[in-house]
Structures are given as C-alpha cells and as structure tokens.
C-alpha positions in Angstrom: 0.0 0.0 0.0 1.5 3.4 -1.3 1.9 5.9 2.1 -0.5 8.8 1.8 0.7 12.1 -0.3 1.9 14.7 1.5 -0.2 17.7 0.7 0.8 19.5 4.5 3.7 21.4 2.9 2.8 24.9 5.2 2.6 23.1 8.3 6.2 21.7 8.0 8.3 20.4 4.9 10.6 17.5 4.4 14.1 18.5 5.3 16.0 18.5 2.1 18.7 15.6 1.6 21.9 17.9 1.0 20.5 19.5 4.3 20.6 16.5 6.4 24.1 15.6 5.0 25.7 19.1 5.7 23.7 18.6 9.4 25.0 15.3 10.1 28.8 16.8 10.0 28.0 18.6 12.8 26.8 16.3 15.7 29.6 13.5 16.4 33.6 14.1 17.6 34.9 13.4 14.1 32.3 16.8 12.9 32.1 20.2 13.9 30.3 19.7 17.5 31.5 21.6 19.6 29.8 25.1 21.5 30.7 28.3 19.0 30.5 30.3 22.2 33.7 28.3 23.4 36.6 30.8 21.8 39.6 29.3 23.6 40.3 26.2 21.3 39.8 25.2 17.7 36.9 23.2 18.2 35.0 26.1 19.1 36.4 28.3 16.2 35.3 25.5 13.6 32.2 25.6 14.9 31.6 29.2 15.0 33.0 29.7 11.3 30.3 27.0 10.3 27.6 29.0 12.4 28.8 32.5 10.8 28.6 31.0 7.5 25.5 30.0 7.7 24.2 33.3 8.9 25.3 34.8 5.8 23.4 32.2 3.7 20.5 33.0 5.4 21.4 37.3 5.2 22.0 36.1 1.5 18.3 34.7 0.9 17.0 38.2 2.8 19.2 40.2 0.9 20.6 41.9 4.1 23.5 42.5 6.4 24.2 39.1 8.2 24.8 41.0 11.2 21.2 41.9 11.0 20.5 38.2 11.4 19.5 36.8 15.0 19.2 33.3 15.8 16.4 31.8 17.5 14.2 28.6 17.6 11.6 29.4 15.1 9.0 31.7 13.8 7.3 31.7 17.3 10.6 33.1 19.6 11.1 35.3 16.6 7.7 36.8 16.9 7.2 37.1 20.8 10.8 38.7 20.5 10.0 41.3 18.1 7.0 42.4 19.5 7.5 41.8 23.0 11.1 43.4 22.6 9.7 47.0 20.9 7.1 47.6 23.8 9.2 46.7 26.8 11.8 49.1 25.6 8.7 51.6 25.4 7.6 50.4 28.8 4.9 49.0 27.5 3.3 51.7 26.3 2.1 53.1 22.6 0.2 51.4 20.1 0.4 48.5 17.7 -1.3 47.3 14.5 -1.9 44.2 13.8 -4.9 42.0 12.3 -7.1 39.0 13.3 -5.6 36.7 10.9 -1.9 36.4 12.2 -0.6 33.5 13.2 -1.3 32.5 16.6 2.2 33.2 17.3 1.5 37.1 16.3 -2.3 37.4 17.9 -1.3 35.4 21.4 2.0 38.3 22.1 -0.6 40.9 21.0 -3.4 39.9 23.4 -0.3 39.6 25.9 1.0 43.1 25.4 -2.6 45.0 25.6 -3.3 43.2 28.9 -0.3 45.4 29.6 -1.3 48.7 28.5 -0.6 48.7 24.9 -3.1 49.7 22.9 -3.6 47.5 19.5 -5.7 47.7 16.4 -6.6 45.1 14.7 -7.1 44.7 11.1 -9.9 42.9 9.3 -9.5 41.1 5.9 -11.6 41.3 2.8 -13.4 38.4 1.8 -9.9 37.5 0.2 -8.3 37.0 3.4 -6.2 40.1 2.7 -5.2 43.4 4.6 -4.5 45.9 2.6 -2.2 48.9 2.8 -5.1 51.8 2.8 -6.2 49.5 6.5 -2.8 50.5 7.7 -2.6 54.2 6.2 -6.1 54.3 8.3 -5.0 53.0 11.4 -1.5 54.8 11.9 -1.6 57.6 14.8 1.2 59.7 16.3 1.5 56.9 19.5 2.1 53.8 16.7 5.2 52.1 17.7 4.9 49.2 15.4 2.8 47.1 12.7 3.1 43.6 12.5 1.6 42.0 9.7 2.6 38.1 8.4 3.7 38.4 4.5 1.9 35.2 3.1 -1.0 33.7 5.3 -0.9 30.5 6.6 -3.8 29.0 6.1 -5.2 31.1 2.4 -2.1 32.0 1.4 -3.1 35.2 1.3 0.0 37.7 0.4 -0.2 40.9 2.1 1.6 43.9 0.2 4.2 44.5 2.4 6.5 47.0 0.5 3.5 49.5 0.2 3.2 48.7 3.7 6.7 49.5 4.6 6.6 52.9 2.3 3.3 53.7 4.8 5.7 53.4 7.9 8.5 55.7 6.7 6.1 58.1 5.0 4.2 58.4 8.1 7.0 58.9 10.9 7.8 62.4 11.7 11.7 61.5 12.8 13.9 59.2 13.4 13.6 58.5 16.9 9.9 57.9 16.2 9.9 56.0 13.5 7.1 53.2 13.0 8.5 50.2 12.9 7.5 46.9 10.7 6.9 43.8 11.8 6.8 40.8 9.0 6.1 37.1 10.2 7.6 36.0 7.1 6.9 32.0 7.9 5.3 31.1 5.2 7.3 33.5 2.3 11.0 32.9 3.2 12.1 30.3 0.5 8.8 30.6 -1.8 8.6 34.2 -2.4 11.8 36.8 -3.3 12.6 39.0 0.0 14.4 42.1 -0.2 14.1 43.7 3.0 15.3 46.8 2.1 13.3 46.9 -0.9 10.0 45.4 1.7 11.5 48.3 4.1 10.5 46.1 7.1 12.3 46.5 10.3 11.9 43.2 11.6 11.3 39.8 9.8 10.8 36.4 11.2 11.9 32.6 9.8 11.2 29.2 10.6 14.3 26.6 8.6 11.6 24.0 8.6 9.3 25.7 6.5 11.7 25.8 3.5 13.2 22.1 3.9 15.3 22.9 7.0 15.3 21.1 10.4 12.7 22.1 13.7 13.7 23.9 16.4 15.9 26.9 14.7 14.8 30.3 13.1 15.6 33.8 12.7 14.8 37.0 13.5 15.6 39.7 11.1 16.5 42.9 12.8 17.9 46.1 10.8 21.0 47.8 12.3 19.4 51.2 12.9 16.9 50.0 14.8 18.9 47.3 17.1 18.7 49.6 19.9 15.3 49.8 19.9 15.1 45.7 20.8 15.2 44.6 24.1 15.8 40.9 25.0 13.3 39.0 25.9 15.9 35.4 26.8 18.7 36.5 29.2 21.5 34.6 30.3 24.7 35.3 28.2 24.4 38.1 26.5 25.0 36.1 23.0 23.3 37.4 19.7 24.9 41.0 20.4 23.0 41.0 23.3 19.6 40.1 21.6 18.8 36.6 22.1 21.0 34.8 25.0 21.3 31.2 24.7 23.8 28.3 23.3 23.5 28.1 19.5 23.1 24.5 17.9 25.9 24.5 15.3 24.3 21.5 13.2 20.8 23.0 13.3 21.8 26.6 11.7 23.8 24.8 9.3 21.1 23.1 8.4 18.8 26.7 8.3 22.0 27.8 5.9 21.9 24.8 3.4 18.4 25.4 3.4 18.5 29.0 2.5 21.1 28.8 0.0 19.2 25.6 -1.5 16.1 27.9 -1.6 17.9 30.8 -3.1 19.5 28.9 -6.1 15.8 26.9 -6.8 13.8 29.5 -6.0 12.1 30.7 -9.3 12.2 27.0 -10.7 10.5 25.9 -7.4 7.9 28.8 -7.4 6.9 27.9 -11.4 7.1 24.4 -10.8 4.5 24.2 -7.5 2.2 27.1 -8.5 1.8 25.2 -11.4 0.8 21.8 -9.9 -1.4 23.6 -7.2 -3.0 25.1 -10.2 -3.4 21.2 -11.6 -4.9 20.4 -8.5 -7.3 23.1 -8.5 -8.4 22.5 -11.9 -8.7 18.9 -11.5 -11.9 19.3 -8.3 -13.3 22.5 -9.3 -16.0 21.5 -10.7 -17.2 19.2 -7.9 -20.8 20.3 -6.6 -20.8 22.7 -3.9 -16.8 23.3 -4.7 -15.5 26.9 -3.9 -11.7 28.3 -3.5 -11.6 30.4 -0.2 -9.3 33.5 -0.9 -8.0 35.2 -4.3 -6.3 33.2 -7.2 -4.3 35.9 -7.8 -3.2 37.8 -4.7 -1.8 33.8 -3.3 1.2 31.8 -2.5 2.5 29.6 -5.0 2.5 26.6 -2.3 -1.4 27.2 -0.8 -4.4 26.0 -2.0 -7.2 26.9 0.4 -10.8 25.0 -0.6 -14.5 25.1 0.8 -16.3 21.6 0.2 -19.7 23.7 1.4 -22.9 21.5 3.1 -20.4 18.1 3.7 -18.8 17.6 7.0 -15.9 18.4 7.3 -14.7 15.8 9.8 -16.1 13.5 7.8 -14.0 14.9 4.5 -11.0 14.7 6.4 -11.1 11.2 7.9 -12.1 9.7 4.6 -9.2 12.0 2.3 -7.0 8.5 3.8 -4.8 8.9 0.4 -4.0 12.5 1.5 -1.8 14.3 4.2 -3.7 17.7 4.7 -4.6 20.2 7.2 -7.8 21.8 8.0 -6.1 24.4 9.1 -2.6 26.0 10.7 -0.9 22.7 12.6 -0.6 25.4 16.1 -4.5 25.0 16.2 -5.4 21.5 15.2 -6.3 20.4 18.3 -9.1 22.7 18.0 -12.4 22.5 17.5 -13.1 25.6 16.7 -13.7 26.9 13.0 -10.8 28.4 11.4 -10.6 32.1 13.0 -8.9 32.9 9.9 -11.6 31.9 7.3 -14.9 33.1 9.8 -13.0 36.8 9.7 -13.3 36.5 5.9 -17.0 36.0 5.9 -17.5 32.1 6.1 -20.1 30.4 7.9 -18.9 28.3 11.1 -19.9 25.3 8.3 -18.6 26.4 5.7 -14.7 27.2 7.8 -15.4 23.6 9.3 -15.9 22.1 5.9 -12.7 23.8 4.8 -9.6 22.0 3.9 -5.9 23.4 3.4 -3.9 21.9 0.9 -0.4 22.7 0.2 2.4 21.7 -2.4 6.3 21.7 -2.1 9.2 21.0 -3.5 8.8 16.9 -3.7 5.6 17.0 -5.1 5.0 15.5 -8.3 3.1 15.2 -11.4 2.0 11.4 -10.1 1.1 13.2 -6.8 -1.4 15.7 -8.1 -3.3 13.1 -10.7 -3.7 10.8 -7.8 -4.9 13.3 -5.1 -7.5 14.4 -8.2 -9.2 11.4 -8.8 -8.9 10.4 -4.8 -10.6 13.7 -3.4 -13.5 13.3 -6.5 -13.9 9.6 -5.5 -14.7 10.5 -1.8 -16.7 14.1 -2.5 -18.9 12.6 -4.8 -19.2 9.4 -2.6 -20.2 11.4 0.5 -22.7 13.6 -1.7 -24.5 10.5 -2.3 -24.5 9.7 1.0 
C-alpha cells in the first residue's frame, strides 16, 4: 500500500537531503560539534566559522547584512521577540497594528501586550483574506510604535503587500527616533517568495528553517541595524546574539537553516513555477465538484497554498475519509481545535462552511503522479459522500 501524499507542505516540509548531509557533519567528535561560544580552542572556532557561515546564507536569501540576522528557535521566539522586545523598551506603552488573521504566534503576544497597557488595532481582511495597505494608512496615529503584519497567510495563502506597507511606515513617521516600525512574520514567504528587506523596508522579519526544507527547532529573526537599539531581550542569560537573544547556539541545526536558504535561493524561481503550477493542476482537477469553492483570491496567493471550501459536507467526515491525503484543515498550532478556522470566519465564512474547509499545500517533492492521484482520490470521496 502506497503511504499517503503529503499535501501539508505549510505546516512543515521535508528536510531537504543535502541538508541533512551538511547537518549530520556537525553532531559526532569526528564533525564540527562543539559550542561556537567556546573561543579558547579550535573546536569552538570551527564551529563558529560553520555558524557564521550559515548566517550569511540566510542574510543572502534576505538580501541583508548578516549582522542583521538573529538566531532563535523558530517563527514563534522570533515573533514574541519582536514584538515583546519594541514595547518593553517603550515600557509598554504606545500602540500596535496588527490583524485577526496572524498567526497564533503574532495574535497570542498581541493579546499579551494590551493586557499590559498597549493599545492594538486590529485589522480585518476582505473576503480575500487580505489586509490591505489603505487599512494601515487608516489606522496609523502619532502613539504607533509598530505594525506587525505576516507576509503570506498561513492557512489562504493570502499575500499581504508589504512594500506599500513599509513605504506607509516611513512616510508616516515624523523622525527618526519615532519611526514606525515593521513587523513581518515571514513563515510562510521565506524560501517561496523573493525578500528584499530593504526593498520590503520592514524592520523586523521572522523565519522558521523547517518551513523551506530545514530542520525544527531553529529560526531567525531579522533585525535592521538602525533599529537594534530599539530591541530589548526577551531570553537572558549570556548576552549572546549581540546582546539580543542569549542562549547556546546549535551549530548542526543553523547549518542546516543555511543549506536550506542557499538551496532555496539557487531553486527559488524554478521551485515557485514548478509548484504554482501543480497547485493550479490540482485546482483545476476538483473545481467543478458540486458545492466546490476556493476560499481566498487566485491571484493575490502563495505559490504553495491551495485553500478550498467543500460547502454542506462535514468536514470531519472529509477529512477522515481523504485516507490517500496528508492535509490540514487548518494551521498545525490549532489543530487540536475544534473551533472553526478564526482565519476563514474573519473573511465571511459560515462556522460550516470554515469547518468544511480543507488546506492543501504543495512543495518541493511534489510530483506530477502526486497531483493526478490526489485528483481522482478527493472526487472519489466528495462525490461518494454527496451521495451519501
């Protein structure tokens, strides 16, 4: 019996092969093992050249400074960091912008900060799933310390404009020292979208390596020069990231976050063509289907997402009997939920309509054979369960 197809690419992807190999030279005593904290003998050097290396691939896929690159352990710490980090600088006071369709890891730090005293608005989608940079413009006062805004949704794939976004924040502050800063969760763009951060003109930017064929447990945090001083730490205990993020580094997993980035870098376009394309197969192949709707633009989208409504089945029931398929009904931080998708109800959907919902999403290992047999297995059990 053939294993299911993996259709769960935005919840986590495979790590790539030449990852794992350049990871696996990094964990035993004949590899590069040792702390890159640990400056008084060569062990520790290696290690630290292989570290700084790999923080340059990653500055490399950003287009940035790698000193402007801070390790942490994913998207989450990178979040809580930037957002927790501006306002407890400020004291924990002035105002943020975000919206209701963040990532939990973005809306949970929010909620934490405005028990606090910090005032935050937050942004509504159009029936898209998108927030767009007029919302911002709208919403930007005098107090507004920061916006944090994810590029590419999670769950629609949903691309928010950040660049305009970013022009918004410089053409609104009156000086330097108030600037309004720019948050991006940039999860679920690094390594399938292009990111220039100076072109985006974001101040902050936040990775996961496991969400472009990297290993768990390691990210980034993007933070511009300029604005360093505006950070505090939010993990103390060592003073290391320049004082940012304290904490031993694990050599093999960042460079395993490098390989990943440079891999990303050099396949990017290819990779992009390649999956929009087969997501675009996929779609083409149930639309038709009765009661068969995309949630979310076909334009404004990730090349990796494919978000679909399967309106008046259940969607339990659609899940549990998709046995050929690896999917999602949602983000992977909420599936123990049984709660509709916050993400889809803020776009309009019904509670049965979100619950009947089902996330599918394509990656680098996907094939042709893949797509063809996900086709005829997700119209075998629709039109099965419509019959009832």
């Amino acid at each position: 019996m053939k294993p299911p197809i993996y259709l769960d690419y935005a919840a986590t992807t495979p790590v790539d092969p030449a990852v794992a190999e350049a990871m696996s030279q990094c964990l035993t005593m004949d590899g590069t093992f040792a702390n890159p904290a640990s400056r008084s003998h060569i062990y520790g050097w290696q290690a630290e050249e292989k570290v700084e290396a790999a923080r340059s691939q990653v500055a490399e896929l950003l287009s940035c400074d790698p000193r402007e690159i801070v390790w942490t352990s994913g998207a989450t710490e990178s979040n809580n960091l930037a957002l927790k980090g501006v306002f407890e600088k400020q004291g924990y006071t002035g105002h943020l912008i975000t919206s209701v369709v963040e990532h939990k890891a973005v809306v949970d730090p929010a909620k934490w900060l405005e028990a606090r005293g910090v005032d935050v608005t937050w942004l509504t989608p159009d029936s898209s799933g998108v927030i767009h940079p007029d919302q911002v413009k709208a919403a930007i006062r005098p107090d507004t310390r920061l916006v944090s805004l994810m590029q590419v949704n999670n769950e629609t794939g949903a691309i928010t404009q950040i660049a305009e976004i970013g022009k918004l924040c410089r053409d609104t502050s009156t000086d330097s020292e108030h600037d309004v800063l720019l948050h991006v969760d940039a999860a679920q763009s690094a390594g399938k979208l292009p990111i220039d951060v100076n072109q985006l003109q974001v101040d902050f930017l936040s990775l996961s390596a496991h969400k472009f064929y990297g290993p768990k447990g390691v990210g980034a945090l993007y933070v511009r020069r300029k604005v360093q001083p505006q950070l505090a730490p939010v993990t103390h205990g060592g003073g290391h990231e320049r004082g940012m993020r304290s904490g031993t580094l694990p050599t093999h997993q960042l460079v395993g976050m490098g390989e990943a980035a440079r891999i990303c870098r050099e396949k990017l376009s290819d990779d992009m063509s390649r999956i929009a394309g087969l997501r675009d197969e996929l779609w083409a192949g149930i639309a038709d289907l009765p009661g068969v709707r995309r949630n979310g633009s076909a334009e404004q989208v990730s090349p990796i997402h494919l978000n679909v409504c399967f309106s008046g089945m259940d969607g339990e029931a659609l899940q549990l009997s998709l046995r050929e398929l690896a999917v999602s009904s949602g983000s992977a931080c909420t599936s123990a939920s049984i709660e509709p998708s916050y993400v889809l109800k803020a776009m309009g959907l019904s509670d049965s309509d979100a619950h009947s919902s089902i996330r599918f999403s394509l990656g680098r290992f996907t094939t042709e054979d893949d797509v063809a047999r996900a086709v005829a297995h997700i119209r075998d059990v629709v039109l099965q369960l419509q019959a009832g």
